[in-house]
C-alpha positions as CSV (number, residue, x, y, z in Angstrom):
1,X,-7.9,13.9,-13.6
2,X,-6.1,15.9,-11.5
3,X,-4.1,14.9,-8.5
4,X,-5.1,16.9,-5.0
5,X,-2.1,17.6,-2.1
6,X,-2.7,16.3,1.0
7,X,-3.7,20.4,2.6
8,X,-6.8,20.1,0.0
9,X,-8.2,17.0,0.6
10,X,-11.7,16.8,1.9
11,X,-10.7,14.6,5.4
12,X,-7.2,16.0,6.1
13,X,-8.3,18.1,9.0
14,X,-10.5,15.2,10.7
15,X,-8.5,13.9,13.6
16,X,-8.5,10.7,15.2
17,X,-9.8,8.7,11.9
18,X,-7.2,6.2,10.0
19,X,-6.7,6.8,6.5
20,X,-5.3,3.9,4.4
21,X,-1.7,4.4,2.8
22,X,-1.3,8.5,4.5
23,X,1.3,7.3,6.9
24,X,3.6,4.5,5.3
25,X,6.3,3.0,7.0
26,X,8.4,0.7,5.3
27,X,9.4,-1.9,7.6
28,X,5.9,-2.8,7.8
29,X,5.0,-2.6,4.3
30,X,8.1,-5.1,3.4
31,X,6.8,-7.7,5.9
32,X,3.1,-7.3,4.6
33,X,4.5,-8.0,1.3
34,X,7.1,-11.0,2.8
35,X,3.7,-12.4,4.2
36,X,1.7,-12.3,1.6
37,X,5.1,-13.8,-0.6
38,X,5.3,-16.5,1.7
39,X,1.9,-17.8,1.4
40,X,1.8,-17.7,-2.0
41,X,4.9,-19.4,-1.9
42,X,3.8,-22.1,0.7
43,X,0.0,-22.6,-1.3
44,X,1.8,-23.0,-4.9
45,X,4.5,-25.7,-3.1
46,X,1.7,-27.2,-1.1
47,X,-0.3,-28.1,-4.9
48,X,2.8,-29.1,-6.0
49,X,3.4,-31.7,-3.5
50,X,-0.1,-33.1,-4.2
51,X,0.4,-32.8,-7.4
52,X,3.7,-35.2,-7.2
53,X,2.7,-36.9,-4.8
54,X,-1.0,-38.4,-5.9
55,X,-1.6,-41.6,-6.2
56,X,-3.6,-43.4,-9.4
57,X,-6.3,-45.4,-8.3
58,X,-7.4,-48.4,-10.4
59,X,-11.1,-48.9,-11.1
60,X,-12.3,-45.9,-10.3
């Protein structure tokens, strides 16, 4: 499959539309990805703590 440059794309010359990824800036890709780290990072710690934490119930 081949690759087309931005000039030969079908929607390059439509104005006032966003296209996904055509303008990247960096800052806000790292804290998109520091986000989505972080609530990984706070879901997998939150299980763990339940996890630890639980209490065995007798007769049940």
């Amino acid at each position: 499959m081949r690759k087309l440059s931005y000039r030969r794309k079908r929607l390059a010359g439509v104005e006032g539309i966003w296209m996904p990824g055509h303008h990247r800036q960096s800052l806000l890709d790292q804290a998109g990805f520091l986000l989505a780290g972080l609530i990984l990072l706070g879901a997998a710690g939150h299980g763990t703590m339940r996890f630890v934490t639980r209490h065995k119930q007798s007769g049940v």
